[in-house]
ChimeraX commands (.cxc) that place a marker at each C-alpha (Angstrom):
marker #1 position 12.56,28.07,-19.66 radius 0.5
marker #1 position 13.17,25.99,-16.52 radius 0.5
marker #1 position 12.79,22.33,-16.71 radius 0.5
marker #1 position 12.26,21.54,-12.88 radius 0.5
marker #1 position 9.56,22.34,-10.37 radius 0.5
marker #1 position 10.64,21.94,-6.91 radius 0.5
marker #1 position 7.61,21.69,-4.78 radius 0.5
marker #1 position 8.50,22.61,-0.76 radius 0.5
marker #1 position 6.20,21.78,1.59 radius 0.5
marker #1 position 6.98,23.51,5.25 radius 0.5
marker #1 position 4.14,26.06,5.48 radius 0.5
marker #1 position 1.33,23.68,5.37 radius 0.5
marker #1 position -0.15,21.95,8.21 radius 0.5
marker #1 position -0.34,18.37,7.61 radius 0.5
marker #1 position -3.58,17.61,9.72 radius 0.5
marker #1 position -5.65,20.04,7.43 radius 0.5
marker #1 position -6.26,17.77,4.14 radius 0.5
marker #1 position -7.64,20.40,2.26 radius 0.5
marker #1 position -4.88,21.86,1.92 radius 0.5
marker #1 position -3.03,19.23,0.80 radius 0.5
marker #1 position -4.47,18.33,-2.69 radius 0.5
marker #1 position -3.41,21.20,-4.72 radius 0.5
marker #1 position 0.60,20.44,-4.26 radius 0.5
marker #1 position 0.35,17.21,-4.61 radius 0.5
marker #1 position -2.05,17.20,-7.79 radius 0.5
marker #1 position 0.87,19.58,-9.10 radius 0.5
marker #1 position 3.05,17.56,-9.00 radius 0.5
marker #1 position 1.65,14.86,-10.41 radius 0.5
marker #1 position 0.22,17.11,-13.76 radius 0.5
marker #1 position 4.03,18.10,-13.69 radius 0.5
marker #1 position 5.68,14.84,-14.16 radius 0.5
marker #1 position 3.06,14.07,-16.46 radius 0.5
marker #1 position 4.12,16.82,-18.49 radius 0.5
marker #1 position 7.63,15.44,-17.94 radius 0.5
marker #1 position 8.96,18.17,-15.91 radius 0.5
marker #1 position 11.45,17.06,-13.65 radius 0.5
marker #1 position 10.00,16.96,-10.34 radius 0.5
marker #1 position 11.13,17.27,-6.94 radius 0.5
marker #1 position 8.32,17.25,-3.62 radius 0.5
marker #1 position 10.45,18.69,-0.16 radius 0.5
marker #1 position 8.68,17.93,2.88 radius 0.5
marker #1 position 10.43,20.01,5.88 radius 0.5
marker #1 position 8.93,21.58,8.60 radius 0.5
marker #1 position 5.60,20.21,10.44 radius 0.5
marker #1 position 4.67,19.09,6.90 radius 0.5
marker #1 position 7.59,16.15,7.50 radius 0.5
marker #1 position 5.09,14.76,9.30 radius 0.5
marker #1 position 3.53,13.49,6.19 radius 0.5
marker #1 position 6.59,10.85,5.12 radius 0.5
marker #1 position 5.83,9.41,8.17 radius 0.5
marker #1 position 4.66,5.60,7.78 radius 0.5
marker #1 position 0.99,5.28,8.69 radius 0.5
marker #1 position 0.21,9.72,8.81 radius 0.5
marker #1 position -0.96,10.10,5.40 radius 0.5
marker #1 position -3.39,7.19,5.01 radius 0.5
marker #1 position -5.41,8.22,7.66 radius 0.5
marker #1 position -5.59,11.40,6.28 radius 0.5
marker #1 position -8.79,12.21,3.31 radius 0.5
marker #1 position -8.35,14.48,0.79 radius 0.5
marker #1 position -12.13,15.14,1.35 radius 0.5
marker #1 position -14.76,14.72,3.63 radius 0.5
marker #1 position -16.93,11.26,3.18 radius 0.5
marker #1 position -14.35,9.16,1.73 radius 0.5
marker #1 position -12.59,9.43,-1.53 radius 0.5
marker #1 position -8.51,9.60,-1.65 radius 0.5
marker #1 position -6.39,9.76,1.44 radius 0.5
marker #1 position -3.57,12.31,0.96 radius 0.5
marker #1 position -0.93,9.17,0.79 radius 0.5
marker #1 position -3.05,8.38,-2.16 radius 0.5
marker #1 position -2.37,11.64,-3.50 radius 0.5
marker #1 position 1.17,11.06,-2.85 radius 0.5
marker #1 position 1.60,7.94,-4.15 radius 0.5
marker #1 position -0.43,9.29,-7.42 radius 0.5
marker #1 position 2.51,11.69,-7.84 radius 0.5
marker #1 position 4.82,9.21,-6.80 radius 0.5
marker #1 position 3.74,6.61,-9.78 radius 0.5
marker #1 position 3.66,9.71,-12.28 radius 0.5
marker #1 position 7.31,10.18,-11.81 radius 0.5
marker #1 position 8.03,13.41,-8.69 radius 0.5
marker #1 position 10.58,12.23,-6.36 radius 0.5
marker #1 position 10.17,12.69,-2.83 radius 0.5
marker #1 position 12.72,13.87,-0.53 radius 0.5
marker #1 position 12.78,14.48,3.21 radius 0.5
marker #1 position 14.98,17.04,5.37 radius 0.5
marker #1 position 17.32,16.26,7.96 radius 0.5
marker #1 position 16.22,17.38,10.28 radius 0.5
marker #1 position 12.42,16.12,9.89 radius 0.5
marker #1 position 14.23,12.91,11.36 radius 0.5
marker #1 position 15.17,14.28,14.49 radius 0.5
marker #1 position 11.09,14.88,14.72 radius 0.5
marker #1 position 9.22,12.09,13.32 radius 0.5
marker #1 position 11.75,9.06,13.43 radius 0.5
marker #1 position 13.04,7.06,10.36 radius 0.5
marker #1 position 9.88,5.09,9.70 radius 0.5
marker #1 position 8.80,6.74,6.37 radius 0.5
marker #1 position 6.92,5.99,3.31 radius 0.5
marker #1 position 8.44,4.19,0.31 radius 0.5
marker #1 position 8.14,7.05,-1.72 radius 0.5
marker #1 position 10.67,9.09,0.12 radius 0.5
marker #1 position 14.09,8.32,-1.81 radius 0.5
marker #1 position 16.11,10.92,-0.46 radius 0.5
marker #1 position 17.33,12.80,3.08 radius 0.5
marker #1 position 18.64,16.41,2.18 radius 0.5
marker #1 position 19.62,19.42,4.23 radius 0.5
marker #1 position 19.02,22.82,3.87 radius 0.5
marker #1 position 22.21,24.08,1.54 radius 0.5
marker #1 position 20.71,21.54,-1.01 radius 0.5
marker #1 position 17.18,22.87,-0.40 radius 0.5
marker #1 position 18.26,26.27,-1.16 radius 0.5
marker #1 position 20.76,25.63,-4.24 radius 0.5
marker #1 position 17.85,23.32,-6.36 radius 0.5
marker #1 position 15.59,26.59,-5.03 radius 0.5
marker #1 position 18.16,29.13,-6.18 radius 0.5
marker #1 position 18.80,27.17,-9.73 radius 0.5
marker #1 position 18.08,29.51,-12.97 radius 0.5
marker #1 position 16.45,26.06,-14.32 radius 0.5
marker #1 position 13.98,25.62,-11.17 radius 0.5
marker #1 position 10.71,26.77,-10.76 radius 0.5
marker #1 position 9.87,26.97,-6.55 radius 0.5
marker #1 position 6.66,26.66,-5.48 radius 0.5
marker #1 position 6.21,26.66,-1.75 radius 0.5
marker #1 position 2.78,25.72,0.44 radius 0.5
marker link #1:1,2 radius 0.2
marker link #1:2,3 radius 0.2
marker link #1:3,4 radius 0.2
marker link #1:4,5 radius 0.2
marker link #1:5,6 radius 0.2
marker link #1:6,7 radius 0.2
marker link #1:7,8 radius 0.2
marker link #1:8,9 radius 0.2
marker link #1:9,10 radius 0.2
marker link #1:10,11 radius 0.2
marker link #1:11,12 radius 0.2
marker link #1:12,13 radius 0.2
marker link #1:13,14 radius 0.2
marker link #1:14,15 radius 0.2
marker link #1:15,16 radius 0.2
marker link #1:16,17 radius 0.2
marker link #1:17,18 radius 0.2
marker link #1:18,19 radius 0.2
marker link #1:19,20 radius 0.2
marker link #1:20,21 radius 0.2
marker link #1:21,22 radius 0.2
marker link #1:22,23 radius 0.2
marker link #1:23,24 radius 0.2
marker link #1:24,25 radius 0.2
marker link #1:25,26 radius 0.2
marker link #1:26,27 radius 0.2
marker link #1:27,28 radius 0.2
marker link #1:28,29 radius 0.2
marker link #1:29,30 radius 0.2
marker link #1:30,31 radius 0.2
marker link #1:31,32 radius 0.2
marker link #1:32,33 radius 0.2
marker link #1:33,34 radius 0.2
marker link #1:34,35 radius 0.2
marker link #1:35,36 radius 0.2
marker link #1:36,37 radius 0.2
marker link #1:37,38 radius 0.2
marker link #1:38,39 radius 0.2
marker link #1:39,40 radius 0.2
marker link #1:40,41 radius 0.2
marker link #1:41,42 radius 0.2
marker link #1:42,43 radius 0.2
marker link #1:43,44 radius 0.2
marker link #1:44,45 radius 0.2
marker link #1:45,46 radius 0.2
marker link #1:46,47 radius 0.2
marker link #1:47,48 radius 0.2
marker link #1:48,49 radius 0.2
marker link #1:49,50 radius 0.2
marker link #1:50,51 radius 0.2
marker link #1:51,52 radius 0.2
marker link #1:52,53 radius 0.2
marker link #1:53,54 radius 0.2
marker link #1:54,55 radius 0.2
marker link #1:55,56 radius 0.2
marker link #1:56,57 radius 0.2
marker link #1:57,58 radius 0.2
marker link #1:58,59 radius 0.2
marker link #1:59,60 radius 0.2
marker link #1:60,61 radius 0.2
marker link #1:61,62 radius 0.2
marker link #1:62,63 radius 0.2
marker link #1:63,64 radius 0.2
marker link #1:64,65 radius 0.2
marker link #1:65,66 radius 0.2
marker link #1:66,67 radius 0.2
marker link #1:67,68 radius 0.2
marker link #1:68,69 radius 0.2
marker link #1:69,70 radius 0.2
marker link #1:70,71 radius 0.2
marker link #1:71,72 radius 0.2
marker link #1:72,73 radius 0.2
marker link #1:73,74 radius 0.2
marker link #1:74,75 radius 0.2
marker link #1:75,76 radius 0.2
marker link #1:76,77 radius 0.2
marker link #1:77,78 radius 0.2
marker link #1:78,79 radius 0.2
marker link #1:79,80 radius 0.2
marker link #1:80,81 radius 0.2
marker link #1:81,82 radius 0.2
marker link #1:82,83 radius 0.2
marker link #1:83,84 radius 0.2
marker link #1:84,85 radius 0.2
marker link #1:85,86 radius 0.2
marker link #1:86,87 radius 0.2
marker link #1:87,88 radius 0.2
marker link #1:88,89 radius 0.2
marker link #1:89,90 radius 0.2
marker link #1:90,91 radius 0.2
marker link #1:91,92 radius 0.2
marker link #1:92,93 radius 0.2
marker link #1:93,94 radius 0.2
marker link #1:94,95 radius 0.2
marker link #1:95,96 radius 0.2
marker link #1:96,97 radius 0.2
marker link #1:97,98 radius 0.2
marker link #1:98,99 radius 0.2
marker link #1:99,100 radius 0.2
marker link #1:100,101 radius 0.2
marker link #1:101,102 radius 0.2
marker link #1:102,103 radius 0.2
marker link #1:103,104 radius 0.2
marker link #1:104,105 radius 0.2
marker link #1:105,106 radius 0.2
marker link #1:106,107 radius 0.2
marker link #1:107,108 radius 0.2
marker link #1:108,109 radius 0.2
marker link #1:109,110 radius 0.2
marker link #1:110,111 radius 0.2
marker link #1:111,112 radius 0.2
marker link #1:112,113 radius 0.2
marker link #1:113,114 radius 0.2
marker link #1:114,115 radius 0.2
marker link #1:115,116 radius 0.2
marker link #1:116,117 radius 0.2
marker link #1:117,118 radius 0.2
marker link #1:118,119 radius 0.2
marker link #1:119,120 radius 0.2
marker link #1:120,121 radius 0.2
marker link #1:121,122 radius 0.2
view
């Protein structure tokens, strides 16, 4: 049975909120459950380690959590967040705290490749 969940996020567009909650709740029930967890945001959805993006963002209409909430949620419950390279190149350098790691793509495919590693993409 695999111990890790590596959660990509490329697909998803980071302006629609709704579609934002059900990774991120993952990932948080995940690390709960002590899974090893990893969070990849590539793709338009780098957008989201960018400092000041998420806040502004709610999970749902009329208030409630902001999707950095939701991040931060999963953050405190123990998924790491990591950033591509070339997300960078995009959005600048200025990213949330949560973010502890750049990778590339080889390392994005080998963690997605591993026999231990469940991939869920959005």
């Amino acid at each position: 049975m695999a111990d890790k969940l590596l959660i990509i996020l490329m697909n998803t567009d980071p302006t629609n909120s709704s579609e934002l909650g059900t990774p991120f709740m993952q990932a948080s029930v995940a690390a709960a459950m002590e899974y090893d967890v990893e969070v990849i945001l590539t793709g338009r959805a780098g957008e989201l380690a960018k400092l000041g993006f998420a806040d502004k963002l709610r999970f749902t209409e009329g208030g409630g959590k902001t999707v950095y909430d939701l991040m931060r949620d999963a953050a405190e419950a123990g998924a790491r967040f990591k950033i591509c390279t070339s997300n960078l190149e995009l959005w600048g350098d200025e990213m949330i705290p949560e973010i502890c790691e750049t990778v590339g793509a080889a390392y994005i495919i080998s963690e997605a490749m591993d026999d231990g590693t469940v991939t869920f993409t959005y």
